[in-house]
VMD Tcl script that builds the backbone (N, CA, C; Angstrom):
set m [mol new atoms 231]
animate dup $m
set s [atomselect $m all]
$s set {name element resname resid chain x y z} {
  {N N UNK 1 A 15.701 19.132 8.915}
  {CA C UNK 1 A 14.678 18.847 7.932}
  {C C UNK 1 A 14.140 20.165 7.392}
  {N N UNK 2 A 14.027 20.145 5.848}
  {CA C UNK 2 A 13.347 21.733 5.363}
  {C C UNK 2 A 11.885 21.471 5.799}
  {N N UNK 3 A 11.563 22.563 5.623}
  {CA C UNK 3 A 9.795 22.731 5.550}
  {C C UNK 3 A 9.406 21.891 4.567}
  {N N UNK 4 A 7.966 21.720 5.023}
  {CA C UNK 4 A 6.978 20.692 4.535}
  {C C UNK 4 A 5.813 21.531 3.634}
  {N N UNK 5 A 5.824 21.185 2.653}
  {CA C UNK 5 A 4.585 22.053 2.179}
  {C C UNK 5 A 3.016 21.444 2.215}
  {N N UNK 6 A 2.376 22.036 2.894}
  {CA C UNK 6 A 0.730 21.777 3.549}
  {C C UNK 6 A -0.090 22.934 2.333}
  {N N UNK 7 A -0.904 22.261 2.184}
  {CA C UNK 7 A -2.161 23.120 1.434}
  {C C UNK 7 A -3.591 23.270 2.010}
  {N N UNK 8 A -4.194 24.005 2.149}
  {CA C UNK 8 A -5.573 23.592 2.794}
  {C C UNK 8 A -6.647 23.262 1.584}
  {N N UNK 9 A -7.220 22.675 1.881}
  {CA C UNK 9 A -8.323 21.899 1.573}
  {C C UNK 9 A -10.064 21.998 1.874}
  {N N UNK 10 A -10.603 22.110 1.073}
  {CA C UNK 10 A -12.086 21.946 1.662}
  {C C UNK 10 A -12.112 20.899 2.398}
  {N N UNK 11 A -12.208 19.902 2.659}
  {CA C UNK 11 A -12.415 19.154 4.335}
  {C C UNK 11 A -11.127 18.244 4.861}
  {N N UNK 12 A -9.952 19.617 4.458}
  {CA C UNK 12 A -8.515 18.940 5.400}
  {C C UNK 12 A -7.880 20.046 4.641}
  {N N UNK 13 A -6.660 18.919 4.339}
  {CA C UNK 13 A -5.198 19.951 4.354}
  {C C UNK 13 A -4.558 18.882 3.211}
  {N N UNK 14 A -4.037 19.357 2.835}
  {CA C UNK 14 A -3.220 18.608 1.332}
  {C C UNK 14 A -1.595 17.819 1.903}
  {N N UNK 15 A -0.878 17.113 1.244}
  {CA C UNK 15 A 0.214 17.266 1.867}
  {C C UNK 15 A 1.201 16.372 0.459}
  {N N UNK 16 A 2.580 16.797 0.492}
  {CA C UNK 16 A 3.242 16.383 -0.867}
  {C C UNK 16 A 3.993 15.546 -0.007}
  {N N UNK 17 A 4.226 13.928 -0.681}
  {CA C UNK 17 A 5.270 12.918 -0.493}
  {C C UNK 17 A 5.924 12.584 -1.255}
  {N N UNK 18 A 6.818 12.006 -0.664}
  {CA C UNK 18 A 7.420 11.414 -2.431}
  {C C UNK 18 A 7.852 9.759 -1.718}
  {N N UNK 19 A 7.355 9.048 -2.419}
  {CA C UNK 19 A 7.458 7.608 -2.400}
  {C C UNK 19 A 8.297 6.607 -2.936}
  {N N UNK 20 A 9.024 6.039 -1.848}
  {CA C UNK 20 A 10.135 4.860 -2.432}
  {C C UNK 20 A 9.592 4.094 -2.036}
  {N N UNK 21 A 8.871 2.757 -3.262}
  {CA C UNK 21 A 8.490 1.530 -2.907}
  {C C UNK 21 A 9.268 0.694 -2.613}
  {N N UNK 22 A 8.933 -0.868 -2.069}
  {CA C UNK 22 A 9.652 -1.699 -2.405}
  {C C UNK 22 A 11.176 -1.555 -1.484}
  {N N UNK 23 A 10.708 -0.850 -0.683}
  {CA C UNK 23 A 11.767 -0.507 0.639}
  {C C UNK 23 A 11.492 -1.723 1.652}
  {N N UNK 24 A 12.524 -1.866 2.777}
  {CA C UNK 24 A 12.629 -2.711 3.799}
  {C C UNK 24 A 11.413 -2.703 4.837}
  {N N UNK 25 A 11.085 -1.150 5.518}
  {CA C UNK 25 A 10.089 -1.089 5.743}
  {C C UNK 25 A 9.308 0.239 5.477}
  {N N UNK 26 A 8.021 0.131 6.242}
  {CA C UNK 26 A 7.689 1.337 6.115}
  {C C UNK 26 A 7.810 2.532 7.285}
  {N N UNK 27 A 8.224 3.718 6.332}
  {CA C UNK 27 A 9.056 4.601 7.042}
  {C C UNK 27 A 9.296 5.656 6.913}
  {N N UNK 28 A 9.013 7.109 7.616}
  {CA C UNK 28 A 9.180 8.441 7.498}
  {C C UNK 28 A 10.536 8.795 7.291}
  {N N UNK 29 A 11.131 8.902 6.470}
  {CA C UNK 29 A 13.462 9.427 6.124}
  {C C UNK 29 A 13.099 10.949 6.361}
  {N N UNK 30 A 12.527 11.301 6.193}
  {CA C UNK 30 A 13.069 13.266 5.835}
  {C C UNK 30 A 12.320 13.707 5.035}
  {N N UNK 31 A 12.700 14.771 4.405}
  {CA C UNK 31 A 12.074 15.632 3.288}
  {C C UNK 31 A 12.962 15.749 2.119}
  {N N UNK 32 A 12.533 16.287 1.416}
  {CA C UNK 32 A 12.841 16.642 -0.034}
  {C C UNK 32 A 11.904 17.315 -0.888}
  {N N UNK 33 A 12.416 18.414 -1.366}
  {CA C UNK 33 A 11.734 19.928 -2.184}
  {C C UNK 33 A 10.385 20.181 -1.297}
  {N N UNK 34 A 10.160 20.102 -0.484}
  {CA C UNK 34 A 9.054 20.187 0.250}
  {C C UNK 34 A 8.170 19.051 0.402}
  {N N UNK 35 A 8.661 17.980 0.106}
  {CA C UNK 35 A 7.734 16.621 0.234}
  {C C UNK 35 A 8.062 15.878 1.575}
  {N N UNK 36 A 7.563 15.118 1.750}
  {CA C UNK 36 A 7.805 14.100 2.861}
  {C C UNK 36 A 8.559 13.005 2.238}
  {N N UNK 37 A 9.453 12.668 2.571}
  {CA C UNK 37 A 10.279 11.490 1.728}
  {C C UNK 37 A 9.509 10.035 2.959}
  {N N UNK 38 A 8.622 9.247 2.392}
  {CA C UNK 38 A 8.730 7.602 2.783}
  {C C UNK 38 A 8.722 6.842 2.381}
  {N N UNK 39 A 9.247 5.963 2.784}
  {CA C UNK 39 A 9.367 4.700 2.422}
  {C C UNK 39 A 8.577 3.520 2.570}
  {N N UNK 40 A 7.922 2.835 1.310}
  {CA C UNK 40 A 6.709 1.707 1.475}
  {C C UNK 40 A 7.149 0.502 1.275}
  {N N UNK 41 A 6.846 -0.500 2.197}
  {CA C UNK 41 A 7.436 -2.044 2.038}
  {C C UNK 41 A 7.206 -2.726 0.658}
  {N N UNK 42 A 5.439 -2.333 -0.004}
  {CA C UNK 42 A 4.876 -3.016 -1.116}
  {C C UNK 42 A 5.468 -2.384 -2.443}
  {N N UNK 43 A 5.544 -2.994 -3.552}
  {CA C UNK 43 A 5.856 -2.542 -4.802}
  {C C UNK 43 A 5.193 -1.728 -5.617}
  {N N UNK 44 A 5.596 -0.746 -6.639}
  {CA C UNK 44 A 4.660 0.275 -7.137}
  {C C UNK 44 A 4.551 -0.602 -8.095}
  {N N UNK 45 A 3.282 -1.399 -8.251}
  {CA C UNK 45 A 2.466 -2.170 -9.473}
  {C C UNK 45 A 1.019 -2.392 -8.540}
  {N N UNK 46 A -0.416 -1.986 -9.677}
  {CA C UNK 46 A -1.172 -2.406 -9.230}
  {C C UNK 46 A -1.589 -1.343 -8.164}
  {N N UNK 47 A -0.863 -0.673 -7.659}
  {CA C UNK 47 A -2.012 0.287 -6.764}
  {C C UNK 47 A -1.137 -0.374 -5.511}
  {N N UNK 48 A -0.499 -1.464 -5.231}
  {CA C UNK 48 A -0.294 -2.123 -4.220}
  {C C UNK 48 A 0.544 -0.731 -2.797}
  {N N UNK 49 A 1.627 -0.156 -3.250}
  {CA C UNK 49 A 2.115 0.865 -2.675}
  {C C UNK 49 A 1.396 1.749 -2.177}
  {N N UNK 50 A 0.367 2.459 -3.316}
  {CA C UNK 50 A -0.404 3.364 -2.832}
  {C C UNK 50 A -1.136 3.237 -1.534}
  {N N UNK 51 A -2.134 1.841 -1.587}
  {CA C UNK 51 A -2.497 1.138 -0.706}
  {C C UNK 51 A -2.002 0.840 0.994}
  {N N UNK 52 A -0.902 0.508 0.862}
  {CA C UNK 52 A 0.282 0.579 1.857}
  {C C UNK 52 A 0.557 1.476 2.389}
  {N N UNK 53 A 0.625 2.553 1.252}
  {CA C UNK 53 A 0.283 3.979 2.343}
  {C C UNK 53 A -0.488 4.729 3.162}
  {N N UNK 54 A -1.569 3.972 2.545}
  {CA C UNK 54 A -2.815 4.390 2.932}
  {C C UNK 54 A -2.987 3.837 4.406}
  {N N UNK 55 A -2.360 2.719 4.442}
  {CA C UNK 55 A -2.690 1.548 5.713}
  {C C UNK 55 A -1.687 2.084 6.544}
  {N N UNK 56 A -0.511 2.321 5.980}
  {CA C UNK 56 A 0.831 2.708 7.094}
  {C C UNK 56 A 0.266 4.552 7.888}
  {N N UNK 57 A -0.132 5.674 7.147}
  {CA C UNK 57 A -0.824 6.831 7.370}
  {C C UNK 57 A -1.731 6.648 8.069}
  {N N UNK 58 A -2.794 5.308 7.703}
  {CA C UNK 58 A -3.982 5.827 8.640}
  {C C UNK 58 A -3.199 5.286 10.386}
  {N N UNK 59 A -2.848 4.363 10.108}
  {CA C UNK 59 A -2.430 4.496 11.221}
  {C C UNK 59 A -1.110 5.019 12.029}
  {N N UNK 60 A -0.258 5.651 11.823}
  {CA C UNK 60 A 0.606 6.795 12.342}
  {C C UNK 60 A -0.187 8.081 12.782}
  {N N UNK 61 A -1.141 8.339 12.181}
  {CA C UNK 61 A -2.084 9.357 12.393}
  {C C UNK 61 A -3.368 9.111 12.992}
  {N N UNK 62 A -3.704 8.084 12.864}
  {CA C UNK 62 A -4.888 7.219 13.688}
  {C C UNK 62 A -6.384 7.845 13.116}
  {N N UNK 63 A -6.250 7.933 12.062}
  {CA C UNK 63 A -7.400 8.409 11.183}
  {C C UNK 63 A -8.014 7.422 10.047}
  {N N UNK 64 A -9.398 7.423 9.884}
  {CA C UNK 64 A -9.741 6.280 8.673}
  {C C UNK 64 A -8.957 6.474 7.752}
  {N N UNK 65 A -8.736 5.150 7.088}
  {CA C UNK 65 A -8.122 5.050 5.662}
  {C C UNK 65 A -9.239 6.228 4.753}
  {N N UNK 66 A -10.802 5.843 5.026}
  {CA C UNK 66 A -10.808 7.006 4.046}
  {C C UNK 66 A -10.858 8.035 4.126}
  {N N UNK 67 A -10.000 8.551 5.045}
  {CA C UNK 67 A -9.450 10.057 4.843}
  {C C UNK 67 A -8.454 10.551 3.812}
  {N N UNK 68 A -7.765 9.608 3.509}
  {CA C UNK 68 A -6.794 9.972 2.500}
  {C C UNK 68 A -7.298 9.699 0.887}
  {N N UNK 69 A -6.571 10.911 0.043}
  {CA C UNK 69 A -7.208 11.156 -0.867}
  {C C UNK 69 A -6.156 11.290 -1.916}
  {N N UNK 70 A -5.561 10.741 -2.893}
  {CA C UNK 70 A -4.939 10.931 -3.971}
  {C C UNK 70 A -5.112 12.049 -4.922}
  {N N UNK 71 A -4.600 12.919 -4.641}
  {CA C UNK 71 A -5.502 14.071 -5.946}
  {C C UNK 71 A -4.317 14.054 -7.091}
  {N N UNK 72 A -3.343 13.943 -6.948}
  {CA C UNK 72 A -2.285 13.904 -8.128}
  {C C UNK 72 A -1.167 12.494 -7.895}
  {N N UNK 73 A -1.068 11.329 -8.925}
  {CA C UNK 73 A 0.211 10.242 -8.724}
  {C C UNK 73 A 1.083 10.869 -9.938}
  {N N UNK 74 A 2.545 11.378 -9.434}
  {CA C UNK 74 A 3.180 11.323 -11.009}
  {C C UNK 74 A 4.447 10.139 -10.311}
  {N N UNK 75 A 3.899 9.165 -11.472}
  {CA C UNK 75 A 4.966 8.181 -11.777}
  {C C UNK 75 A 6.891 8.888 -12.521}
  {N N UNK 76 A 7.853 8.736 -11.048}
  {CA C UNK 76 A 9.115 9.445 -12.038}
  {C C UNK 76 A 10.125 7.736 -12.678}
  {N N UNK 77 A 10.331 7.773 -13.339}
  {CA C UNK 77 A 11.329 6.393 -13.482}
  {C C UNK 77 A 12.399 6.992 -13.710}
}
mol reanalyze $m
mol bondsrecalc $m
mol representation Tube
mol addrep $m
């Protein structure tokens, strides 16, 4: 796996993913250009994915959902 690129943050640390919705389940694959490649069960419409991540993260990490923070979505099609 390449390196992961981390940023720090005023109250954390940043972190780049890249998101395949609408997958089987949800699921850590690897990396890519420095992102975290996972995979989310829910569909990207509606926020629903984002969401999913939020729920699948807080708990792999065992931290409130509102810890996580969206600062940039770029939609690629």
């Amino acid at each position: 796996m390449e390196k992961i690129s981390l940023s720090q943050e005023q109250n954390g640390f940043g972190l780049l993913v890249k998101i395949y919705p609408s997958s089987i389940e949800n699921k850590i694959t690897g990396s890519i250009e420095g992102r975290i490649k996972i995979r989310i069960k829910k569909p990207a419409s509606k926020g629903k994915a984002n969401k999913e991540l939020i729920n699948y993260l807080s708990k792999l990490f065992n931290l409130p959902k509102k810890t996580y923070i969206f600062k940039k979505v770029i939609r690629l099609h």
